[in-house]
GUMIZA-127572 format. One record per residue: residue number from 1; residue in three letters; chain; x, y negated, z of N, C-alpha, C, CB in turn. Coordinates in pm, whole numbers, plus 32768, in hexadecimal, padded with zeros to 4 digits. Atoms other than C-alpha are relative to their C-alpha. Glycine has a CB too. Layout:
BEGIN
   k   r c n.c1 n.c2 n.c3 ca.c1 ca.c2 ca.c3 c.c1 c.c2 c.c3 cb.c1 cb.c2 cb.c3
 NUM ALA A    X    Y    Z     X     Y     Z    X    Y    Z     X     Y     Z
...
END
This chain:
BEGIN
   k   r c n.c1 n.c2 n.c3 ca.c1 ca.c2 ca.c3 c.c1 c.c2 c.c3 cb.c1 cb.c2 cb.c3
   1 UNK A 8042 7FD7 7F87  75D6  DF0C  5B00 7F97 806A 7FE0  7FC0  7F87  8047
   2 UNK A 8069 7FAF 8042  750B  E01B  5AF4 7F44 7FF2 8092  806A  80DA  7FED
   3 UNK A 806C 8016 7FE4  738A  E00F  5B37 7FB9 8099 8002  7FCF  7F97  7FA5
   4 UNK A 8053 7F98 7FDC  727D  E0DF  5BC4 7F88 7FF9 800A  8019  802A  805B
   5 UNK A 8099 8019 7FE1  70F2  E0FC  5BB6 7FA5 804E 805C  7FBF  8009  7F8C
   6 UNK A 805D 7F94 7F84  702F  E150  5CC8 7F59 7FE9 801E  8048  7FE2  80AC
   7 UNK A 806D 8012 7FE9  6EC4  E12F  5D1C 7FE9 7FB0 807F  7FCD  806F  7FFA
   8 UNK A 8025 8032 7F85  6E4A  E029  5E1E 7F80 7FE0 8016  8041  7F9E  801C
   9 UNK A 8076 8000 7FE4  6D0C  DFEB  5ECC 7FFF 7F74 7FE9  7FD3  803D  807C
  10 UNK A 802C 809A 800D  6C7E  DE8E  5EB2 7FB5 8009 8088  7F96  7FCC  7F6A
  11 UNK A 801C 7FF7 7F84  6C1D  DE3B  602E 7F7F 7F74 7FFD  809B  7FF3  8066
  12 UNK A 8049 806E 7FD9  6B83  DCD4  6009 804D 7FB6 8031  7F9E  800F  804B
  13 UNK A 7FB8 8080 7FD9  6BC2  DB73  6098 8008 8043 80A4  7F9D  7F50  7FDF
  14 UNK A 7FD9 801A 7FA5  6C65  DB4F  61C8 8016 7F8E 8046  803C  802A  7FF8
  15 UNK A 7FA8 8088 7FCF  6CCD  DA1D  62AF 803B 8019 8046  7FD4  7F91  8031
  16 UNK A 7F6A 7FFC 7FC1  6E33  D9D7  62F7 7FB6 7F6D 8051  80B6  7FEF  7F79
  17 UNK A 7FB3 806D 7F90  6E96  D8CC  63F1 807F 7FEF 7FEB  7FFF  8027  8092
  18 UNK A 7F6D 7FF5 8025  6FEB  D871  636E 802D 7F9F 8078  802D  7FC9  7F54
  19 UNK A 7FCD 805E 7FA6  70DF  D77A  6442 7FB5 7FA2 8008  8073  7FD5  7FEB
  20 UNK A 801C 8065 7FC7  7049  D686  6406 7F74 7FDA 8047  801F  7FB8  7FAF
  21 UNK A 808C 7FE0 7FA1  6EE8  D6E2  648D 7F90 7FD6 7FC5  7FFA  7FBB  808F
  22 UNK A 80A9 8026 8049  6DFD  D67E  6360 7FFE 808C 7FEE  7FE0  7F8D  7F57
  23 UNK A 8028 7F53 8009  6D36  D7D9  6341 800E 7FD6 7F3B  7F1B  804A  8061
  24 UNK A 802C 7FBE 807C  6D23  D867  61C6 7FF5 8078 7FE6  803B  7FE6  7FAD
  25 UNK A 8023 7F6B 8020  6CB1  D961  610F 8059 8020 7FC9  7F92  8028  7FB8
  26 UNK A 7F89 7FC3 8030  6D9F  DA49  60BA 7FBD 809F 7FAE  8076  8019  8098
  27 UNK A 8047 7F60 8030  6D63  DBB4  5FCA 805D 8070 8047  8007  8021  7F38
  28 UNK A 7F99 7FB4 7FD0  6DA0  DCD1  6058 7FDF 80B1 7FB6  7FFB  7FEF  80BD
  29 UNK A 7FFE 7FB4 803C  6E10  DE34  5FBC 8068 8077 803B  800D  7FC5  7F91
  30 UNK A 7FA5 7FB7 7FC7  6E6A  DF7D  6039 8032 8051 7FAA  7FDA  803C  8064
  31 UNK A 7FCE 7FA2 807A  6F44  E055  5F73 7FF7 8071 8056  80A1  7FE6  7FB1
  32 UNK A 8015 7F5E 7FF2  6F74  E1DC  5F64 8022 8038 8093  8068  8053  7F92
  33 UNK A 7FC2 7FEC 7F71  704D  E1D7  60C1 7FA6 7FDB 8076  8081  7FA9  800E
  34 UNK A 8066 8044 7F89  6F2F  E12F  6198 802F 7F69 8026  8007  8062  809A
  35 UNK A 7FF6 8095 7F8B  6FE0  DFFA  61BC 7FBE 7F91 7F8E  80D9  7FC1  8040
  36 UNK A 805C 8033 8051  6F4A  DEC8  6187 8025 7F8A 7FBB  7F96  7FEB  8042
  37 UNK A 7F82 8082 803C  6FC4  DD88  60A7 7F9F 7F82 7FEF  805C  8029  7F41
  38 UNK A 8048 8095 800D  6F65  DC19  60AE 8017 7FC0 7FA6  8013  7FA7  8058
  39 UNK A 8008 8055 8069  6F27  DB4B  5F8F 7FC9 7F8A 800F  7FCB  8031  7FA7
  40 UNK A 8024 808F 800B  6F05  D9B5  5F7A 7FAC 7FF9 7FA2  8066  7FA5  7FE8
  41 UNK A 802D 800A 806D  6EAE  D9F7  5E2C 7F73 80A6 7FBD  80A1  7FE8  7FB3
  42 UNK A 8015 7F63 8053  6DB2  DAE4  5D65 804C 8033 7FA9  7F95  8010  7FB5
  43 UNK A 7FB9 7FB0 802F  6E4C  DBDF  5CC0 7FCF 8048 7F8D  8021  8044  8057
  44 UNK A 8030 7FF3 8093  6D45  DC24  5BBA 7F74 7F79 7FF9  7FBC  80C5  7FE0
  45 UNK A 806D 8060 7FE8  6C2A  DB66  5B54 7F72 7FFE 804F  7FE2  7FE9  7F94
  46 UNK A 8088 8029 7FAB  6B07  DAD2  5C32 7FAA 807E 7FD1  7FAF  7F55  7FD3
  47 UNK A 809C 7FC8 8018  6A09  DB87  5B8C 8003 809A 7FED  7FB5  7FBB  7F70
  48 UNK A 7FF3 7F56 7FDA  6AA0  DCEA  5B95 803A 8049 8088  805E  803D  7F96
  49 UNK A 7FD3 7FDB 7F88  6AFE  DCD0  5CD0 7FA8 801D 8068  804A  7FAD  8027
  50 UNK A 8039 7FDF 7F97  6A4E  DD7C  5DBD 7FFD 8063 806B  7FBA  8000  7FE1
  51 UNK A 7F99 7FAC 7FA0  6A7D  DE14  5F09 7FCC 80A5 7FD9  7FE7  7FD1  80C8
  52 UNK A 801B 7F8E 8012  6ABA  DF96  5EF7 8013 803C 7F4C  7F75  8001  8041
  53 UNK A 7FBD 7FE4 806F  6B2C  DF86  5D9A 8077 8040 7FDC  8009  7FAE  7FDA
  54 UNK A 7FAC 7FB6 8015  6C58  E053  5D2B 8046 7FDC 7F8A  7FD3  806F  8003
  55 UNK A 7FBD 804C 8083  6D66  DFB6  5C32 8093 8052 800E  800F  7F34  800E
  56 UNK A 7F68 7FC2 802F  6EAE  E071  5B90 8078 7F56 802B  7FF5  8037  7F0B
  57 UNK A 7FA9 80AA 7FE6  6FB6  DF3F  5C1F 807F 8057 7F9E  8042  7FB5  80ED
  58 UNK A 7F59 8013 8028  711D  DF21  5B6D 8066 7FE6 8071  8016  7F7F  7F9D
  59 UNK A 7FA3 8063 7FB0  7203  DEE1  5C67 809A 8032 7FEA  7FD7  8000  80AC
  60 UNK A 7F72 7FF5 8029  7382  DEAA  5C39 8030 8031 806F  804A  7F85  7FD1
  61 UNK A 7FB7 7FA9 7FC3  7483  DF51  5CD1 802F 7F88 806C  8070  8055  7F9F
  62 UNK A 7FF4 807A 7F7C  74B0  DDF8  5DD1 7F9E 8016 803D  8000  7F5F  7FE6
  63 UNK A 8096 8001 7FB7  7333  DE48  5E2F 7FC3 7FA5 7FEF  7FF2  8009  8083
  64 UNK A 8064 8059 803B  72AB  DD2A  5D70 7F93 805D 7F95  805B  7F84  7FA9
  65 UNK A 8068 7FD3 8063  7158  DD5D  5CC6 8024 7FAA 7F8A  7F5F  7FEC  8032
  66 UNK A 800E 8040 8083  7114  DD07  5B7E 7F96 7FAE 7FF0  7FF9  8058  7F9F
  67 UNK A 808F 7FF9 801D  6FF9  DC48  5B37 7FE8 7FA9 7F91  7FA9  7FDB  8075
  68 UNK A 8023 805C 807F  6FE8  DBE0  59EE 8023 8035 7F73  804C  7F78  800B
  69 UNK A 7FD5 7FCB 809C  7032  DC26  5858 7FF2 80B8 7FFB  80C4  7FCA  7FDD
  70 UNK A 8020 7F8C 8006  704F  DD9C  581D 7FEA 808A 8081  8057  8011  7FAC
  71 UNK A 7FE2 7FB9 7F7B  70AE  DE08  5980 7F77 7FF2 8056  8089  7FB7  8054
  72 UNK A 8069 801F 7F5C  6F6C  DD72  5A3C 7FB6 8053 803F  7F92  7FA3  7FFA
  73 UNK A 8043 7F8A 7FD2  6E9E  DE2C  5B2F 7FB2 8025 7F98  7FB3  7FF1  8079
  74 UNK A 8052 7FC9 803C  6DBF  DF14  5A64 7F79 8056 8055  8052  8047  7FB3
  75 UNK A 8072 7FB2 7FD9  6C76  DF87  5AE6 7FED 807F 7FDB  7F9C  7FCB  7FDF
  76 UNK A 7FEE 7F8F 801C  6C57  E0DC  5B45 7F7A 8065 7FF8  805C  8021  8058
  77 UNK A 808B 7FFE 7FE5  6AF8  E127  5BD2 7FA7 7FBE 8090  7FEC  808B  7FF7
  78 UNK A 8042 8057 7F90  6A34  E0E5  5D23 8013 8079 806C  7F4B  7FC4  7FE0
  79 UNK A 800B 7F98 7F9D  6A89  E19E  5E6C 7F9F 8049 8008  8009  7FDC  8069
  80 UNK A 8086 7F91 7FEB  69B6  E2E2  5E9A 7FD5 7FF9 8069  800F  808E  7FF4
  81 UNK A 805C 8054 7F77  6952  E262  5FF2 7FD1 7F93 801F  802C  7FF6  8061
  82 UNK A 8059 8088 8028  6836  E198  5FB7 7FF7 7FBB 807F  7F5F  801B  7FC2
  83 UNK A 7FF0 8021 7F66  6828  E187  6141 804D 7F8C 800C  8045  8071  8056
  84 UNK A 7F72 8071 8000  696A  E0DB  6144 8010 7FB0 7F95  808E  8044  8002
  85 UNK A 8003 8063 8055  6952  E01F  6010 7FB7 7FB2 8066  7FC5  8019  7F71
  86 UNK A 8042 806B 7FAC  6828  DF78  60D2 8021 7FC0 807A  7F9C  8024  801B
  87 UNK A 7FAC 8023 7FC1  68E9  DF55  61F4 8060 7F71 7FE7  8035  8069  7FFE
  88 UNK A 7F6D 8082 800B  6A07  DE84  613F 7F99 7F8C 7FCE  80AA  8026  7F61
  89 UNK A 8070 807A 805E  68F0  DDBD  605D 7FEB 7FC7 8092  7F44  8045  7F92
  90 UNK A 8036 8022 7F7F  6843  DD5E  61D6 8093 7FA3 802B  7FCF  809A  806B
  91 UNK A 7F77 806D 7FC7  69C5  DCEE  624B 803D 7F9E 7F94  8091  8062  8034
  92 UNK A 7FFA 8039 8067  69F7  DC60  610D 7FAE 7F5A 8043  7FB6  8067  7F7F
  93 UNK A 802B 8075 7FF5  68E6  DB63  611B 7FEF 7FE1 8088  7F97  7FEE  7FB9
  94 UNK A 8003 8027 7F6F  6901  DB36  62B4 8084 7FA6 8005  8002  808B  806F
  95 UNK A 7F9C 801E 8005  6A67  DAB4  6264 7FB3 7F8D 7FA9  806E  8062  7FDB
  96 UNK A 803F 80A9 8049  69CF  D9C6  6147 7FC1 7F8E 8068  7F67  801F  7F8C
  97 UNK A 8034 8034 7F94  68C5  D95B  623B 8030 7FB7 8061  7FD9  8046  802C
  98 UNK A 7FC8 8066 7F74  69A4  D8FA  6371 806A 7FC4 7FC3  803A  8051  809C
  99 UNK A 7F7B 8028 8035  6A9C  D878  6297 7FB6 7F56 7FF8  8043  8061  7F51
 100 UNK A 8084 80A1 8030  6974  D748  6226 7FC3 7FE5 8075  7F61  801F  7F81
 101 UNK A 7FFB 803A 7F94  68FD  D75C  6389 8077 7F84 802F  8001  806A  804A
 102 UNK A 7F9F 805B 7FCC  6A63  D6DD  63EA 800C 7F86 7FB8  807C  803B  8004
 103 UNK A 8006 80B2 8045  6A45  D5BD  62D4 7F9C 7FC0 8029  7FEF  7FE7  7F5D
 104 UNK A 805E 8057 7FDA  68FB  D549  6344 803C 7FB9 808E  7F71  8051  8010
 105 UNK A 7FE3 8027 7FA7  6976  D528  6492 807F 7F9F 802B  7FF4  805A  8028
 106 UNK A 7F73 806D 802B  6ACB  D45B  642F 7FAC 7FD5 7FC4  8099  8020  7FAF
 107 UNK A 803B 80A1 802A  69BC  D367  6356 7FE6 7FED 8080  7F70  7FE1  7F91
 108 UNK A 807E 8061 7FC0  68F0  D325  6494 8068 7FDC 8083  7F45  8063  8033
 109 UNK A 7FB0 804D 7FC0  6A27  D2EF  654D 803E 7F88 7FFC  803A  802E  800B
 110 UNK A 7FC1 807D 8037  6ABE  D1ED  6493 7F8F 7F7C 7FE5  804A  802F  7F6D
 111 UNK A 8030 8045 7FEF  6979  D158  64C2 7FD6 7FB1 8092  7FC7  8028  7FC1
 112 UNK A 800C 7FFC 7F7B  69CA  D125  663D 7FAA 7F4F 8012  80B3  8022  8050
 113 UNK A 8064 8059 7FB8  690E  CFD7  6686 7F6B 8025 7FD2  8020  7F5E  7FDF
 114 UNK A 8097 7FBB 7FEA  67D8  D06E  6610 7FD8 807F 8058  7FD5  802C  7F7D
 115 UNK A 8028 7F99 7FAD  6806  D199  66EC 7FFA 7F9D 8093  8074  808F  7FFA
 116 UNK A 7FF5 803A 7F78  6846  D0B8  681C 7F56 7FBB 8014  8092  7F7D  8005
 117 UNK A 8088 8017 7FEC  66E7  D02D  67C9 7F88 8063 8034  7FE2  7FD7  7F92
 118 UNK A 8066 7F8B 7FF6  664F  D190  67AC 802F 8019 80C6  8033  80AC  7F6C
 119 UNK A 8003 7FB1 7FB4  66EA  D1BF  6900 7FBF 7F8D 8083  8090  8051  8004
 120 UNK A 8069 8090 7FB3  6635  D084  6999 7FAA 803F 8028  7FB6  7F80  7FA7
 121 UNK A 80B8 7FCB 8036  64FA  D132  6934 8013 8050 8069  7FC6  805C  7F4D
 122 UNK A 8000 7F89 7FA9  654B  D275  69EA 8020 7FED 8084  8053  805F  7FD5
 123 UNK A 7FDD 8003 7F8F  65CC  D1CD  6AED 7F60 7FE0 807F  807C  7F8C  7FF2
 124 UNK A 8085 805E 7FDE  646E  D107  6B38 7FA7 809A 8000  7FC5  7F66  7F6B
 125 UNK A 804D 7FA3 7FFE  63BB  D232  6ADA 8010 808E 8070  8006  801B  7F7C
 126 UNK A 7FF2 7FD5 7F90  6447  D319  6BEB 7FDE 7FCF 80B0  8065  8010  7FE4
 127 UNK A 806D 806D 7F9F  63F0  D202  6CD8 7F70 7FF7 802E  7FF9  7F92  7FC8
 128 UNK A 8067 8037 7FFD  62A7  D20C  6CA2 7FB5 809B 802D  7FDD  7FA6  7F74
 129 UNK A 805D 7F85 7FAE  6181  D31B  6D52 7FD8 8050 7F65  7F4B  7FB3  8073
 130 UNK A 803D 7F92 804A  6119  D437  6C75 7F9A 7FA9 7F96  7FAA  8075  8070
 131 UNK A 8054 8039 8044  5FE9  D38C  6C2C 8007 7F7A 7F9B  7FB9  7FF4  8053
 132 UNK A 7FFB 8038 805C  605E  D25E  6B7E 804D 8024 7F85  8015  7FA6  8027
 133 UNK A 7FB1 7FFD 804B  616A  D2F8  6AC2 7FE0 800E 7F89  8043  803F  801C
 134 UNK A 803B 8018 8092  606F  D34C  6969 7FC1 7F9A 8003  7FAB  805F  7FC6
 135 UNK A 7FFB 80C2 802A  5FFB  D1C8  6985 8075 7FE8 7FC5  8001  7F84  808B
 136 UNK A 7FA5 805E 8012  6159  D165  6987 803C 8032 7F74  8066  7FF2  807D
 137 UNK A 7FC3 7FC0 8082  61D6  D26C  684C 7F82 7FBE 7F86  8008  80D4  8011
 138 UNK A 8063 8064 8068  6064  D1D2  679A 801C 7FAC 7FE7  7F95  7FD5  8014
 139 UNK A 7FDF 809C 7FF9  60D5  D08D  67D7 8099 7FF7 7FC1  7FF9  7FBE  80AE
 140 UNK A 7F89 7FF2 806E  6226  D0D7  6722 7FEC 802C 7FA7  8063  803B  8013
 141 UNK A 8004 7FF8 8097  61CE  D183  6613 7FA8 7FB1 7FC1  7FE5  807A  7FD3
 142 UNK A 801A 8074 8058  60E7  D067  65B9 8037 7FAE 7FEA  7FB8  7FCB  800A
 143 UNK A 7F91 8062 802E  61E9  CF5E  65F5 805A 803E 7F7C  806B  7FE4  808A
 144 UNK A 7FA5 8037 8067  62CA  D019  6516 7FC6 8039 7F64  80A7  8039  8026
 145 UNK A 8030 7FF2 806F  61E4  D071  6407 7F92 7F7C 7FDB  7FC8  808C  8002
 146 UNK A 8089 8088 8038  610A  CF1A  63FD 8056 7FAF 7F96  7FBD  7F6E  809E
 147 UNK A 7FE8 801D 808F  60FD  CE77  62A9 8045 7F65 8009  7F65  8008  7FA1
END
């Protein structure tokens, strides 16, 4: 098969939504054509990976990358648009970010009889006149911080 090396950008994390609808992060990388490619996996290591980076890829004549032994991506330098480097870095970690949003929010679901409590609270507390409502939030956060 014959192989070819081309230069690709390093874009940063992404989140997919696959079938089955758990989010992950996915890498993503545009090559020389503009288009753009999704990765499950990194493709070099963690710690040289960063968005707006520029790596020589291997890829075979099927359009598989290489990523490993003599073929692996090779670092090339750092996009000359620092603009847009900062750009992808910014979508980079906004993708990390809501990615750990969405796990916090699947723990505190699976803690549903403690939310049904929290929604007691709110329920009582909408109930109540303006004026008592910082009594009644005092009066909870001492219940749930007393020793």
């Amino acid at each position: 098969m014959t192989e070819s090396k081309h230069n690709w950008l390093y874009l940063g994390r992404r989140i997919s939504v696959p079938k089955s609808g758990k989010p992950r992060i996915v890498y993503a990388w545009r090559d020389q054509g503009g288009e753009e490619h999704w990765y499950k996996k990194r493709l070099v290591e963690a710690w040289r990976c960063s968005p707006g980076a520029v790596y020589t890829m291997t890829i075979d004549g099927d359009g598989s990358v290489y990523t490993g032994g003599t073929k692996k991506p090779v670092f090339v330098d750092i996009h000359e648009d620092e603009e847009y480097v900062d750009k992808l870095k910014a979508e980079d970690k906004a993708a990390h970010q809501e990615l750990q949003l969405i796990k916090e929010v699947e723990k505190a679901n699976e803690k549903k009889p403690f939310v049904r409590h929290l929604d007691a609270i709110q329920m009582a507390y909408r109930d109540m006149r303006p004026q008592r409502r910082a009594a009644f939030l005092g009066w909870v956060i001492w219940y749930v911080t007393r020793p």
